[in-house]
MMTF fields as JSON, N, C-alpha, C and O atoms, coordinates in Angstrom:
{
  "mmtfVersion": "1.0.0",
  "mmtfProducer": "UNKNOWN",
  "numBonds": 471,
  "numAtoms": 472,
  "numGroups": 118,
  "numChains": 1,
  "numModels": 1,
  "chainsPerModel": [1],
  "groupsPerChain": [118],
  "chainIdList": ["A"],
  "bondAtomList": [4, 2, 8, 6, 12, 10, 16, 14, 20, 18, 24, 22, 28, 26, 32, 30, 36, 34, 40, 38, 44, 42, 48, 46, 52, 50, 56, 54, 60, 58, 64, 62, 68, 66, 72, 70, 76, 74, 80, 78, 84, 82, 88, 86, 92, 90, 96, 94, 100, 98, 104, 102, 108, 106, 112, 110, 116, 114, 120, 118, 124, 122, 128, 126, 132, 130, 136, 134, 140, 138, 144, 142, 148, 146, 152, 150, 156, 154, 160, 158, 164, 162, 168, 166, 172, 170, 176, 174, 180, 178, 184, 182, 188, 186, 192, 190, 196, 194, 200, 198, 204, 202, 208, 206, 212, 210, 216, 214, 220, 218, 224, 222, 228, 226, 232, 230, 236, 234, 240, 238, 244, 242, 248, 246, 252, 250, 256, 254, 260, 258, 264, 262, 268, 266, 272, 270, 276, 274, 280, 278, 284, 282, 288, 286, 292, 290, 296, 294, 300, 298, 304, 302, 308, 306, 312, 310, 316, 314, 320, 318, 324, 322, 328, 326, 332, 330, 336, 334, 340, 338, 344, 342, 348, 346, 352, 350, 356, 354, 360, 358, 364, 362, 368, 366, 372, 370, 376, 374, 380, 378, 384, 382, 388, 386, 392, 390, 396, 394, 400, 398, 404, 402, 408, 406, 412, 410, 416, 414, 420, 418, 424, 422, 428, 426, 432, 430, 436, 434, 440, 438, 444, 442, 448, 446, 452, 450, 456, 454, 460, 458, 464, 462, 468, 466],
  "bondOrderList": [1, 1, 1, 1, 1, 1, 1, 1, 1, 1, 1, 1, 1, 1, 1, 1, 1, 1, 1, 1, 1, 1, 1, 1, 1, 1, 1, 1, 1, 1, 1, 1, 1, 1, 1, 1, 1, 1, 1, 1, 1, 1, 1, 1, 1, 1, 1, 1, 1, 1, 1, 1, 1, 1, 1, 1, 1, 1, 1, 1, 1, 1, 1, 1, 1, 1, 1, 1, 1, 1, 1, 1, 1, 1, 1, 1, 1, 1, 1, 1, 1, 1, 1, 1, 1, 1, 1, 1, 1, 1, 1, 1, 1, 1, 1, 1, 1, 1, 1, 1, 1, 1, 1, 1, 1, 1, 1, 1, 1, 1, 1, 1, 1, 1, 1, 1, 1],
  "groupList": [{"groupName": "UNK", "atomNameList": ["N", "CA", "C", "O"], "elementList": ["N", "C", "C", "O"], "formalChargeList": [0, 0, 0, 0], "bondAtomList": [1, 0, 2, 1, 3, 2], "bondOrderList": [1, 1, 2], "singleLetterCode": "X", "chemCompType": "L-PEPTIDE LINKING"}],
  "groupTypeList": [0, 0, 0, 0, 0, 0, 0, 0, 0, 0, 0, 0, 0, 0, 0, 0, 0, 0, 0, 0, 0, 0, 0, 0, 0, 0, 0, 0, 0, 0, 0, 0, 0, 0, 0, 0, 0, 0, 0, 0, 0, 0, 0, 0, 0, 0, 0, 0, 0, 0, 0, 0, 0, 0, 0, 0, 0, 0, 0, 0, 0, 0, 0, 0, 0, 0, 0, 0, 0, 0, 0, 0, 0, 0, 0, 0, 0, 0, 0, 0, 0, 0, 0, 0, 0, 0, 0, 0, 0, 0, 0, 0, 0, 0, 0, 0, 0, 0, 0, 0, 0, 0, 0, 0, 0, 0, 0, 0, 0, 0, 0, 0, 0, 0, 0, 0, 0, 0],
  "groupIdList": [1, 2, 3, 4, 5, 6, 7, 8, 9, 10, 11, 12, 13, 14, 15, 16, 17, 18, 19, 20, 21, 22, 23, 24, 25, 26, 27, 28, 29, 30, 31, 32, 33, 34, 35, 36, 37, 38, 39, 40, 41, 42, 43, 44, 45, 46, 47, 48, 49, 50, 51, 52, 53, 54, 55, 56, 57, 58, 59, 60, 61, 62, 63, 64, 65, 66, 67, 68, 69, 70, 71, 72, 73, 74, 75, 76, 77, 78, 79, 80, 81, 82, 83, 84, 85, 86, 87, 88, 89, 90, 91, 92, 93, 94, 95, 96, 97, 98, 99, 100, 101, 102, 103, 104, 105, 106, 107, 108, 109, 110, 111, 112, 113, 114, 115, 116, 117, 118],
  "secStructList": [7, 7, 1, 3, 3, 3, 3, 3, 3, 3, 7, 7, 1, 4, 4, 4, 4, 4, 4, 6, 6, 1, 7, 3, 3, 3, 7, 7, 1, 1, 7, 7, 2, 2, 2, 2, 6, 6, 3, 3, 3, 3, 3, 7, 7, 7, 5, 7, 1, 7, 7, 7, 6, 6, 7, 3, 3, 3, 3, 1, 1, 7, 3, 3, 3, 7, 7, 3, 3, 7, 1, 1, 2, 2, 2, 2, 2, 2, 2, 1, 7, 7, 7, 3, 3, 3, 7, 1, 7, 7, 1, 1, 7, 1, 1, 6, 6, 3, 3, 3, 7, 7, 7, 7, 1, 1, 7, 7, 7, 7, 6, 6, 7, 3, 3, 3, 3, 7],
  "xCoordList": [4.427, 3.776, 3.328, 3.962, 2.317, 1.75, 2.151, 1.823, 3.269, 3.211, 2.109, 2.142, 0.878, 0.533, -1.724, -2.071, -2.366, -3.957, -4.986, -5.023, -5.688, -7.105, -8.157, -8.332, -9.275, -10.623, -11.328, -11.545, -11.77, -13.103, -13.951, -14.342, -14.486, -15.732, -16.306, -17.22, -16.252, -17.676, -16.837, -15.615, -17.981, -17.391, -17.821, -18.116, -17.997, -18.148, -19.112, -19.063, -19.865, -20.321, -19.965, -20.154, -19.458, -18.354, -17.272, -17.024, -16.681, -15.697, -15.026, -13.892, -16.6, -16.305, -16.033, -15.549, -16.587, -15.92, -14.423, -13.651, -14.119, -12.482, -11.938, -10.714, -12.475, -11.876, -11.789, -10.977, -12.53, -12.988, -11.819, -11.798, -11.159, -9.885, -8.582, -7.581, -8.682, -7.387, -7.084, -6.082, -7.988, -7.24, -8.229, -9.327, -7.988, -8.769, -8.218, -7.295, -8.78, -8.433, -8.861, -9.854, -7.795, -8.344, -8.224, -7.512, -8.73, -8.454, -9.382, -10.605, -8.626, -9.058, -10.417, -11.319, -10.743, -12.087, -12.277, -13.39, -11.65, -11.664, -11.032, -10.137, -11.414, -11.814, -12.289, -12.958, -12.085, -12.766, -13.886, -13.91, -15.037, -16.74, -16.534, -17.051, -15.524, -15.397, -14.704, -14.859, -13.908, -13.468, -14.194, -13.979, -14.95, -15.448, -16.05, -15.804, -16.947, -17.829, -17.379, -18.057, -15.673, -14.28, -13.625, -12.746, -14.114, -12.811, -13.457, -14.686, -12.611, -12.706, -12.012, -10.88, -13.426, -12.751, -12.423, -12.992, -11.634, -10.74, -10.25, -9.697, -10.362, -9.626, -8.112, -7.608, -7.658, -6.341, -5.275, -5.08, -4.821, -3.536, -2.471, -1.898, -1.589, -0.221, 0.575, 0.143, 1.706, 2.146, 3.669, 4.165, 4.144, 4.806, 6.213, 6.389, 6.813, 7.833, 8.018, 7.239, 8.885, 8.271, 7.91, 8.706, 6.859, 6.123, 7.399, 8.284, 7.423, 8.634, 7.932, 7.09, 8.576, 8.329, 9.039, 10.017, 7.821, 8.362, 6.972, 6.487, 6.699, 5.524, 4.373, 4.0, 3.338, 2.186, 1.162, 1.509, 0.239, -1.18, -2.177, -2.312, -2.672, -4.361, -5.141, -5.21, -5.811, -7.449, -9.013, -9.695, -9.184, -10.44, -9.25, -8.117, -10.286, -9.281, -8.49, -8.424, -7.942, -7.03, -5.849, -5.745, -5.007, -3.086, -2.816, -3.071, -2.134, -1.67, 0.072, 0.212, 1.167, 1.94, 2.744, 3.494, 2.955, 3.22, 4.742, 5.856, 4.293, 5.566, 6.288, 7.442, 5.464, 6.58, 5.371, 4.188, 6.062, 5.66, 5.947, 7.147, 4.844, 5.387, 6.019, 5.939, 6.858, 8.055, 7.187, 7.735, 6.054, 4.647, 3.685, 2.685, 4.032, 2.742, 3.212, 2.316, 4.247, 4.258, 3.702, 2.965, 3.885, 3.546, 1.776, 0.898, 1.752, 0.039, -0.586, -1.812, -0.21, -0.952, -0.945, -1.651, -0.245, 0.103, -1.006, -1.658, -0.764, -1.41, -2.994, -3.804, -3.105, -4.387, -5.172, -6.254, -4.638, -4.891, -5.208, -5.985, -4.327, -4.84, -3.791, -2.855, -3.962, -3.351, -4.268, -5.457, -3.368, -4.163, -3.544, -2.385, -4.365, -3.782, -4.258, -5.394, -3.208, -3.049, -2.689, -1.805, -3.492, -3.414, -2.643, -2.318, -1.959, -0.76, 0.137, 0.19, 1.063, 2.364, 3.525, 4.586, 3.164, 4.568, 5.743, 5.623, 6.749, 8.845, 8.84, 9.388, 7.844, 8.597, 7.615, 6.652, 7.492, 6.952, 6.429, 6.903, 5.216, 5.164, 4.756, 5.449, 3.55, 2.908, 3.33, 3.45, 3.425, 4.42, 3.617, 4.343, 2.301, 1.497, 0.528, -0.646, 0.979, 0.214, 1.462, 2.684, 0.581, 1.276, 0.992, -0.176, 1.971, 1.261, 1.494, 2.175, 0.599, 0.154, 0.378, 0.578, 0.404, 0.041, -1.027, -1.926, -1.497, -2.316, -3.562, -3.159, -5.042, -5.999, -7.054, -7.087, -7.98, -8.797, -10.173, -9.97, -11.473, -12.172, -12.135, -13.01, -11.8, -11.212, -12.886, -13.694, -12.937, -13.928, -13.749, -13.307, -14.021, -13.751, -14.81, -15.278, -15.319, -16.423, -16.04, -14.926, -17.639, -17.394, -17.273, -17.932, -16.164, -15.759, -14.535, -13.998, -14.284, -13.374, -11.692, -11.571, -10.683, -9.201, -8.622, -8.884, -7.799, -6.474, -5.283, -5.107, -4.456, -3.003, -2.07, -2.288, -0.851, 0.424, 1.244, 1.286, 2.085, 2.564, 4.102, 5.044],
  "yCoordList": [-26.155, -26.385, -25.055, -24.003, -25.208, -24.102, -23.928, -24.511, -22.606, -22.105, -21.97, -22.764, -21.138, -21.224, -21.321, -20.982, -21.781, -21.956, -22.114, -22.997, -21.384, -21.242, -21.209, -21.399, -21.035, -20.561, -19.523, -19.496, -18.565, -17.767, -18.558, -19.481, -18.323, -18.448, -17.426, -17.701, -16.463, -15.198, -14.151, -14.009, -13.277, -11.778, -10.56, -9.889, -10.001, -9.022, -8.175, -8.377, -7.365, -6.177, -5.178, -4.963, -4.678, -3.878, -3.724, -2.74, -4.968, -5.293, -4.897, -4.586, -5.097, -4.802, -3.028, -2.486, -2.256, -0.786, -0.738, 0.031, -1.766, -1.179, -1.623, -1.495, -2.183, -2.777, -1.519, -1.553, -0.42, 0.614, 1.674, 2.886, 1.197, 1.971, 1.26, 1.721, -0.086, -0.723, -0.995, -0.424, -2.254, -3.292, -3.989, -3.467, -5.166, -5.617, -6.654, -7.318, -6.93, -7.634, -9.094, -9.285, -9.817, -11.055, -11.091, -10.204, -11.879, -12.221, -13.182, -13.054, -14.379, -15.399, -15.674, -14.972, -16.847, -16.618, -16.34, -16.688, -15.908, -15.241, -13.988, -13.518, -13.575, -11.729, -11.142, -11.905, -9.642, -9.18, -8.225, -7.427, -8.728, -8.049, -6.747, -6.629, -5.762, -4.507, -4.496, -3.621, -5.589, -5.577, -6.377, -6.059, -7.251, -8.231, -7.892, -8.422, -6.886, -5.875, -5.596, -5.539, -5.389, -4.875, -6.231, -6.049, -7.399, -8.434, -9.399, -9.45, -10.299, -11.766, -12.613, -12.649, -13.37, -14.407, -15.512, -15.83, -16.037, -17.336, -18.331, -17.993, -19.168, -20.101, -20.156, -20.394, -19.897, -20.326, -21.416, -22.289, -21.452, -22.532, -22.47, -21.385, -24.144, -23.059, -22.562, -22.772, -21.932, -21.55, -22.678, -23.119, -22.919, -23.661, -22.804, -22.779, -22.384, -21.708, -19.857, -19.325, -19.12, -17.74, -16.874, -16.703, -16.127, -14.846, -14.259, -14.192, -13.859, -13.41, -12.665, -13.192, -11.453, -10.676, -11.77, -12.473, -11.586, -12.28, -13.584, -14.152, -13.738, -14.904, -14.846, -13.677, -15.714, -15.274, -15.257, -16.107, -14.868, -15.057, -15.747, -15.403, -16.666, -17.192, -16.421, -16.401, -15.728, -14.952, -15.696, -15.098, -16.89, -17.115, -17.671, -18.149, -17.282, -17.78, -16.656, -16.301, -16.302, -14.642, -14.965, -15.3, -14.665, -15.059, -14.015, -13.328, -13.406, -11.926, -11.85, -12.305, -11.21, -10.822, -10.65, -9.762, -10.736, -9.973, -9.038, -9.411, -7.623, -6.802, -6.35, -5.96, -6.504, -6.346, -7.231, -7.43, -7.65, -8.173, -7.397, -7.185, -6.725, -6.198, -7.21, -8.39, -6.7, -7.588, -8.094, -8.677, -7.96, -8.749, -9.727, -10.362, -9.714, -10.44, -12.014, -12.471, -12.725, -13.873, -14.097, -14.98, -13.789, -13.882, -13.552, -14.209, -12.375, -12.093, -13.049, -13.156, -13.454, -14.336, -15.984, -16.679, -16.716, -17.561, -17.967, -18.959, -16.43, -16.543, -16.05, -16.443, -15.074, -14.345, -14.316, -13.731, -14.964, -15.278, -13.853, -13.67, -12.833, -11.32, -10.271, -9.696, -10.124, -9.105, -8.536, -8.636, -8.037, -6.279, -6.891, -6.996, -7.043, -7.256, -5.587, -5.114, -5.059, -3.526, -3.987, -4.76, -3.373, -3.595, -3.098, -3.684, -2.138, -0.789, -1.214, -0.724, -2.077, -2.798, -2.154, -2.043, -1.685, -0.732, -1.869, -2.809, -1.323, -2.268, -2.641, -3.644, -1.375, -1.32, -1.39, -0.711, -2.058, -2.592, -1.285, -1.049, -0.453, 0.795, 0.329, 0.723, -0.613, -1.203, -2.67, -3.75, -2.493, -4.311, -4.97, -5.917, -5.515, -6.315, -6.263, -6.607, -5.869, -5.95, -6.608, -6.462, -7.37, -8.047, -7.154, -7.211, -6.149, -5.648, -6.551, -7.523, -5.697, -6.823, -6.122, -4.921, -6.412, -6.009, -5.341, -5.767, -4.357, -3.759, -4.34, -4.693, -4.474, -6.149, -4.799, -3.924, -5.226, -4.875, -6.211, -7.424, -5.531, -6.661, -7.162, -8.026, -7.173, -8.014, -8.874, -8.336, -9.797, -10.669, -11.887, -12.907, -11.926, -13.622, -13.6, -12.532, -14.708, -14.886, -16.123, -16.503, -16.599, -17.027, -18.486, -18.679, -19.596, -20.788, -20.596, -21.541, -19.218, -19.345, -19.924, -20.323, -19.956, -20.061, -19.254, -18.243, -19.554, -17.967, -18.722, -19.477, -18.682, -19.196, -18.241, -17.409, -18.794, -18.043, -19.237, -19.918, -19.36, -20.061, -19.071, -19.708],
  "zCoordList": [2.535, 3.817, 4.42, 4.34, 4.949, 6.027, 7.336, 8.37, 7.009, 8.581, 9.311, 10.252, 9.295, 9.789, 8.775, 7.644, 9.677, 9.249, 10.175, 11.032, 10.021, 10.296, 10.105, 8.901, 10.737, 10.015, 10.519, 11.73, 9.732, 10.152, 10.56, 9.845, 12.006, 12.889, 13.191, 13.969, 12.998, 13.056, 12.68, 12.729, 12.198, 11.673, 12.306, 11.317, 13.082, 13.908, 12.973, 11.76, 13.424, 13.002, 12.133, 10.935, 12.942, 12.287, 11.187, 10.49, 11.21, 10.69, 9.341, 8.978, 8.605, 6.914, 6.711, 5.717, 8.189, 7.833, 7.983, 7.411, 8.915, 8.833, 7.51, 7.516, 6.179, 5.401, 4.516, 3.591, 4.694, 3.943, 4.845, 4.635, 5.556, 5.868, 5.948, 6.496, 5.267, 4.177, 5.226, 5.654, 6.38, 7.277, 7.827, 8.013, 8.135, 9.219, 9.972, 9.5, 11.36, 12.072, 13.188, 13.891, 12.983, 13.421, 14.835, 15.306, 15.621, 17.022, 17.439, 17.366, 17.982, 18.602, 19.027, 18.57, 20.054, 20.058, 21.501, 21.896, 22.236, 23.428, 23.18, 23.883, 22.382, 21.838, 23.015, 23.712, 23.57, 24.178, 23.612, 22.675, 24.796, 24.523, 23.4, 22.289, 24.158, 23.513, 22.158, 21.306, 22.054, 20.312, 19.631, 18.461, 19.652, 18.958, 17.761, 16.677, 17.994, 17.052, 15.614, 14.588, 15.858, 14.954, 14.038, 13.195, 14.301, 14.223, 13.33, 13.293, 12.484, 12.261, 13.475, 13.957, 13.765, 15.068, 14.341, 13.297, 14.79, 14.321, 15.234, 16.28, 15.011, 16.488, 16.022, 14.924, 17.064, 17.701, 17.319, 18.165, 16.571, 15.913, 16.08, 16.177, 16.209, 16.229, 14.774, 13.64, 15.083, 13.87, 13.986, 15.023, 12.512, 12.185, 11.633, 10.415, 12.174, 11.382, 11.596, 12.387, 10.984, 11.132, 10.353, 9.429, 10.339, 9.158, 8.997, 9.85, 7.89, 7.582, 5.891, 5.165, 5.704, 3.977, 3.39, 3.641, 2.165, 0.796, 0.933, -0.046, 1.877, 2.1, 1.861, 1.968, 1.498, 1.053, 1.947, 2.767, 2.257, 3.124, 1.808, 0.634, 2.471, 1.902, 2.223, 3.452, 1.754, 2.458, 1.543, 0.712, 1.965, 1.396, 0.167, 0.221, -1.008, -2.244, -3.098, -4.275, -1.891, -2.799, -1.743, -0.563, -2.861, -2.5, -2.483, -3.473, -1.263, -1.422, -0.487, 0.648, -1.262, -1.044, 0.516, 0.111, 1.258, 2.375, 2.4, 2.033, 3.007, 2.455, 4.24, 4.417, 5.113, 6.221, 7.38, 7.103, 8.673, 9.837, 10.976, 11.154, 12.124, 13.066, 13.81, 13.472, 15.146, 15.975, 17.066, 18.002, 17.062, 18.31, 16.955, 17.289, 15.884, 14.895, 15.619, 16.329, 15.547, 16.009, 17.923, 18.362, 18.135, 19.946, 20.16, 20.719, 19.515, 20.167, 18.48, 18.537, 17.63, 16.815, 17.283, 16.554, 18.401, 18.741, 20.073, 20.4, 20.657, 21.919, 22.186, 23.025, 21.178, 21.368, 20.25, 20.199, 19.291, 17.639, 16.886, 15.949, 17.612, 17.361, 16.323, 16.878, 15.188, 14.787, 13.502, 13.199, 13.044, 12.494, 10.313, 9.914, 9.79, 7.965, 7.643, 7.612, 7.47, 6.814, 4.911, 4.542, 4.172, 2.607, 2.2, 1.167, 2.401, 2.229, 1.614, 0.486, 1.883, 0.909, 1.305, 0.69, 2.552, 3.171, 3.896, 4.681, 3.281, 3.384, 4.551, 5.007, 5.433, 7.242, 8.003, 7.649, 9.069, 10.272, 11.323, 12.434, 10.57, 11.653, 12.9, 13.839, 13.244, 14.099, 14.733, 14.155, 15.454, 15.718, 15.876, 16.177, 15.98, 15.691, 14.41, 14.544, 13.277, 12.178, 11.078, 11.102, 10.145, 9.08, 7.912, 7.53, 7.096, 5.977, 4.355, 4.03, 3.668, 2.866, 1.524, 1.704, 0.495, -0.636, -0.947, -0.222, -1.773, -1.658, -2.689, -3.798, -2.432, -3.14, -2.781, -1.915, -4.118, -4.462, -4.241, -4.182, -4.157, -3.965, -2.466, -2.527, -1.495, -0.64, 0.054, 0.811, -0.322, 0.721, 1.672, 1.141, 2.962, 3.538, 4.265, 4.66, 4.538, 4.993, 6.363, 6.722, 7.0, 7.773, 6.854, 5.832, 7.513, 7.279, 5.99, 5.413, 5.739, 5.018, 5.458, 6.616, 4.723, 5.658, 5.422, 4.77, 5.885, 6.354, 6.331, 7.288, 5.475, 5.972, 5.065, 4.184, 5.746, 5.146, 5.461, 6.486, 3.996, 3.796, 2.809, 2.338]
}
């Protein structure tokens, strides 16, 4: 079962450069003006359970690892549909709102793709 799922609804501008610095980030669809540019917007779901290492993320059709959760990824992903996927594969939680990930080559999602972690 899926803790938690979504969908890409728009991709910001910007966005695909932060991927070229091994992250990018989602946030709801009441994004603000000034980040939007930066983000995959996504609507708002709830989550079923808790992110936790060892779990996987869906990105589109690529299964990737998850190796730590910051201590804000559940609360501002619940409420603001906002956090940060770092590719890095780092044990420990530097940022408390980012989920890190395994480190993926290739990385693409587009708009209408899903997102879950399960």
């Amino acid at each position: 079962m899926s803790i938690f799922s979504t969908e890409v609804l728009e991709i910001g501008n910007e966005a695909f450069d932060m991927l070229e610095a091994g992250f990018f980030i989602l946030f709801g669809e009441k994004v603000p003006a000034e980040l939007k540019d930066y983000c995959y917007i996504i609507k708002i779901n709830e989550i079923f359970g808790e992110i936790k290492p060892g779990q996987k993320i869906i990105l589109g059709d690529q299964q990737i690892g998850i190796s730590a959760v910051g201590e804000e990824v559940m609360s501002n992903l619940e409420n603001l549909g906002h956090v940060t996927i770092k590719f890095d594969g780092s044990k420990s939680a530097e940022l408390p709102g980012t989920i890190y990930v395994e480190k993926i080559e290739n990385f693409n999602l587009e708009i209408g793709d899903t997102i879950q972690i399960i």
